[in-house]
C-alpha positions as CSV (number, residue, x, y, z in Angstrom):
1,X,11.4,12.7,11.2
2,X,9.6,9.2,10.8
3,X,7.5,8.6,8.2
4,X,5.1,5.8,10.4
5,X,5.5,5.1,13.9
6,X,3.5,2.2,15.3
7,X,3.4,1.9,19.0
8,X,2.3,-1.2,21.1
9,X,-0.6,-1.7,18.3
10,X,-3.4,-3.9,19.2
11,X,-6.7,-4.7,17.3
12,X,-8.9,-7.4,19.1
13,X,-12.6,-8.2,17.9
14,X,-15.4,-9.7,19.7
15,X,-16.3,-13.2,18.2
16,X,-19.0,-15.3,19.6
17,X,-18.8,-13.5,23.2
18,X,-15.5,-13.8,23.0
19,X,-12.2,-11.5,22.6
20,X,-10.3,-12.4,19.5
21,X,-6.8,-10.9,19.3
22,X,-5.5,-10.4,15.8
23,X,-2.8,-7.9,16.4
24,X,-0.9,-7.8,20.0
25,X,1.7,-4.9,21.0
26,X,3.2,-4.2,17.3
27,X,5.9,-1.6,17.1
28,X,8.2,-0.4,14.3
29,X,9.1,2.9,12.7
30,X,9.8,3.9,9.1
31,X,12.3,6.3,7.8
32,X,11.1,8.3,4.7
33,X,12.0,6.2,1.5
34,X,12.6,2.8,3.3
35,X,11.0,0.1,1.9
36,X,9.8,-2.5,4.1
37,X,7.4,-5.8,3.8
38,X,5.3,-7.6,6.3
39,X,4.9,-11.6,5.5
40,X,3.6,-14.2,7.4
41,X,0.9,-16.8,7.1
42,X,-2.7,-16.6,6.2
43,X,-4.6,-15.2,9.2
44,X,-1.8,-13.6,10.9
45,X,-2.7,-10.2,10.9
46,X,-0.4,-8.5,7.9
47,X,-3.6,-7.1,6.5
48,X,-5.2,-5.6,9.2
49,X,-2.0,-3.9,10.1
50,X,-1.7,-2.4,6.9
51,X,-5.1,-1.2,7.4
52,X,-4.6,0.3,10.5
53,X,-1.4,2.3,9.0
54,X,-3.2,3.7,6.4
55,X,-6.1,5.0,9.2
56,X,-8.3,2.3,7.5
57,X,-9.6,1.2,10.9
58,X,-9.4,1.8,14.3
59,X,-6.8,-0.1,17.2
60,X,-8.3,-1.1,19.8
61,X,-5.2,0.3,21.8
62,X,-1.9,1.8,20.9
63,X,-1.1,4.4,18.1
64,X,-0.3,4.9,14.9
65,X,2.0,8.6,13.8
66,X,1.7,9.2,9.8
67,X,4.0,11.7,8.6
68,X,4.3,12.8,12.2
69,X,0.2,12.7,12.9
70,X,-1.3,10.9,15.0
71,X,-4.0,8.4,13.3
72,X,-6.2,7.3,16.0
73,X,-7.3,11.0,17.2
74,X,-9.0,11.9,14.1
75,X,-12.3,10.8,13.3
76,X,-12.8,9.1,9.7
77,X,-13.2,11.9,7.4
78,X,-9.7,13.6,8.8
79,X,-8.0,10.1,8.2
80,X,-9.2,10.3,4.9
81,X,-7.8,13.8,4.0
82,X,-4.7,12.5,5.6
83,X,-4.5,9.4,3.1
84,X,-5.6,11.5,0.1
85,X,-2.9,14.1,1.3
86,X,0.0,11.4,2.0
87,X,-1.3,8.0,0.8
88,X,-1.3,6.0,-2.3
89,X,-2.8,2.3,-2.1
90,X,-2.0,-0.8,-4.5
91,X,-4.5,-3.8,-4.0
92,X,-4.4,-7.7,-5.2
93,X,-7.8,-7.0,-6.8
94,X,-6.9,-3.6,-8.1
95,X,-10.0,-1.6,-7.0
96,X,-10.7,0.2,-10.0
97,X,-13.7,1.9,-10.7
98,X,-15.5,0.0,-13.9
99,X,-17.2,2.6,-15.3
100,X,-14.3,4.8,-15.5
101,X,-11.5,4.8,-18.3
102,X,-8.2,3.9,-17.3
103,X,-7.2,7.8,-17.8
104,X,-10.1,8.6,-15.8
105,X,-9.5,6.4,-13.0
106,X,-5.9,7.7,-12.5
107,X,-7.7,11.3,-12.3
108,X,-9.8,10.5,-9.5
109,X,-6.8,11.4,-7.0
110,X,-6.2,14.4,-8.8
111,X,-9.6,15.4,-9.5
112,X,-10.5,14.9,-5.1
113,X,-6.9,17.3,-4.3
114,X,-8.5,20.0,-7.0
115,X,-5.5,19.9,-8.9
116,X,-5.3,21.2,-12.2
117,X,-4.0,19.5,-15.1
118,X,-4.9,16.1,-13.8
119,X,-5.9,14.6,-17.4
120,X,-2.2,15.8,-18.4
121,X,-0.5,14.2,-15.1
122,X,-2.6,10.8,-15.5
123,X,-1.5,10.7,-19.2
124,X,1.9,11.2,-17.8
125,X,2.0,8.3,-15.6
126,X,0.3,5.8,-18.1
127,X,2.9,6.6,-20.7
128,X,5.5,5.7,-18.1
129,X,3.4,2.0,-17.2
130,X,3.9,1.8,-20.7
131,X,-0.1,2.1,-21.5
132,X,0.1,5.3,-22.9
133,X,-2.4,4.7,-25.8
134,X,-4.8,2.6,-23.1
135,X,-6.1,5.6,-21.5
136,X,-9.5,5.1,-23.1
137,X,-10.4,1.5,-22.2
138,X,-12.1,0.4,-19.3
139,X,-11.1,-1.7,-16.8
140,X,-13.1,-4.9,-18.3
141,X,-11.2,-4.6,-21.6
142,X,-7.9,-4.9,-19.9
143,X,-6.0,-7.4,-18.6
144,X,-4.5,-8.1,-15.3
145,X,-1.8,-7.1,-15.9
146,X,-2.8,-3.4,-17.3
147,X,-5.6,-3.1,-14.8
148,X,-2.5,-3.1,-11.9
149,X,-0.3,-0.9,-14.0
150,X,-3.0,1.3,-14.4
151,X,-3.7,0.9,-10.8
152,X,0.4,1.6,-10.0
153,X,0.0,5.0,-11.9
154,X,-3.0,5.9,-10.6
155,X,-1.2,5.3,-6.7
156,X,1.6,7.9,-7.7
157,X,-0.9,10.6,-8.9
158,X,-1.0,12.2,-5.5
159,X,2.8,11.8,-5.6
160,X,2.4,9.9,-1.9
161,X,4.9,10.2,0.8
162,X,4.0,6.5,2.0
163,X,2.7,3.9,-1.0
164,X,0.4,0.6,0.9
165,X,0.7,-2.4,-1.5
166,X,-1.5,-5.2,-0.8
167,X,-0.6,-8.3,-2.2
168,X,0.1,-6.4,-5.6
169,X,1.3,-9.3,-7.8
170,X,-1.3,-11.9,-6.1
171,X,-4.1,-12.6,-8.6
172,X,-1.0,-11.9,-11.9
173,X,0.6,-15.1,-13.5
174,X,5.0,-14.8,-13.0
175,X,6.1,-13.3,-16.2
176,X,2.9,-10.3,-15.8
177,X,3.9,-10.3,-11.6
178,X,7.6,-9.5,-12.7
179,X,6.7,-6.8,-15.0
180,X,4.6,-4.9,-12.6
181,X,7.2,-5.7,-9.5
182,X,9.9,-3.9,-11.7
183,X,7.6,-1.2,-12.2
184,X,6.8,-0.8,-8.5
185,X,10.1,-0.8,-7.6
186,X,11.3,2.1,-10.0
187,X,8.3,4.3,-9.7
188,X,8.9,4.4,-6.2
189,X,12.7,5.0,-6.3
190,X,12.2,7.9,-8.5
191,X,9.2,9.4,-6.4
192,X,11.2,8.3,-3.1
193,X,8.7,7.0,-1.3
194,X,8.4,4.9,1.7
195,X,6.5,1.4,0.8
196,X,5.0,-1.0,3.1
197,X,4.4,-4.5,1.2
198,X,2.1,-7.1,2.5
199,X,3.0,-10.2,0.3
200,X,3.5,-14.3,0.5
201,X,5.8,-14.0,-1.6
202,X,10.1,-14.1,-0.4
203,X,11.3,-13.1,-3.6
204,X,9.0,-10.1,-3.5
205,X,10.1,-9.0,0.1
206,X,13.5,-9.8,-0.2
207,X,13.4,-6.8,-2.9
208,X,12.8,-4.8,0.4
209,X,15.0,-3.0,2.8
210,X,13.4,-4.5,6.1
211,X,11.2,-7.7,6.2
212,X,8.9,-8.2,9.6
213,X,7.3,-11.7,9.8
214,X,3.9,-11.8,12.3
215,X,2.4,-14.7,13.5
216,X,-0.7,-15.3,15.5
217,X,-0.3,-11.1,15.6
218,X,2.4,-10.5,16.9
219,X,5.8,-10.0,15.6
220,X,8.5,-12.9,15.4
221,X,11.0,-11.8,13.2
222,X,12.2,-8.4,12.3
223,X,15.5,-8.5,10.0
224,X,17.3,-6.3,7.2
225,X,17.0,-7.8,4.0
226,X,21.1,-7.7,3.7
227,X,21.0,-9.9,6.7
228,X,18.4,-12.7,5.5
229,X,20.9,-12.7,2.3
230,X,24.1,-13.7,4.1
């Protein structure tokens, strides 16, 4: 069984009385522990159909099958018991709450799934980001760096079949960016989980199984990584 299956996805906006087309006919399907990026240039649409994957918005036509359910006929609170079920997110800006710990932000997943032990399981997974005895700052007395390894452990907490990452390595300098890469990549090998990559980067998505390139929206290139390395 697929993991995602995206059929003939379309997301168009109204701009200015007119139709703006962002997204036209996408289709793909993921196995479960593929690894796959989406690239292109700024504007093409690689974000918004990330969001649409995750149930984050709405198409405007076509559908999108998570772990065999079908996004677009649920209305936004099932989505979002679907994502906390299923999902785990990574984000360029890391998106953690300030006035939380580091330990306490990688509890929040637990915490909203009612599981017990979660201040045991988030100390787990910052020992293995290798911030073990960082569990007690906040975010503003961490760097980048630790705010997306904190931010990598607390994605894994719900132990997700499908991990979204979001330009993870975007606002980190190279030496921090390959520290956390090398991190993603193992956490999610171990877990065996399927991750979908939005990045600029080539480096970054040639570390993927499957590379699709969009522009203007639609997709114009959709190769094994195997075969862009020959």
């Amino acid at each position: 069984m697929s993991i995602l299956r995206v059929e003939n996805l379309t997301k168009t906006y109204s701009s200015g009385g007119r139709e703006l087309t962002v997204l036209h006919s996408v289709n793909f399907t993921l196995e479960p522990g593929d690894t796959f990026s989406i690239v292109g240039p700024s504007g093409s649409g690689k974000t918004t159909l990330l969001g649409l994957c995750a149930g984050l918005d709405r198409a405007s036509s076509g559908s999108v099958y998570l772990n065999d359910i079908r996004l677009d006929t649920l209305n936004e609170d099932q989505r979002a018991a679907i994502r906390n079920q299923h999902v785990g997110f990574i984000f360029q800006n890391f998106q953690l709450l300030p006035t939380l710990t580091a330990l306490e932000n990688v509890m929040v997943p637990l915490e909203l799934r009612g599981e017990k032990g979660a201040a045991k399981t988030a100390q787990s997974l910052l020992d293995r980001v290798g911030l073990g005895q960082r569990g007690h700052h906040y975010p503003t007395q961490l760097s980048g760096g630790e705010q997306q390894r904190v931010s990598l452990a607390r994605a894994f907490a719900n132990r997700p079949k499908l991990l979204f990452a979001d330009e993870p390595t975007g606002n980190l300098d190279a030496d921090t960016s390959a520290t956390v890469v090398d991190l993603l990549f193992e956490l999610n090998r171990e877990a065996g989980t399927t991750l979908v990559l939005v990045t600029h980067d080539m480096e970054l998505a040639a570390r993927t199984q499957r590379i699709i390139r969009i522009k203007g929206g639609m997709v114009v290139n959709d190769r094994m990584t195997e075969l862009l390395n020959d």
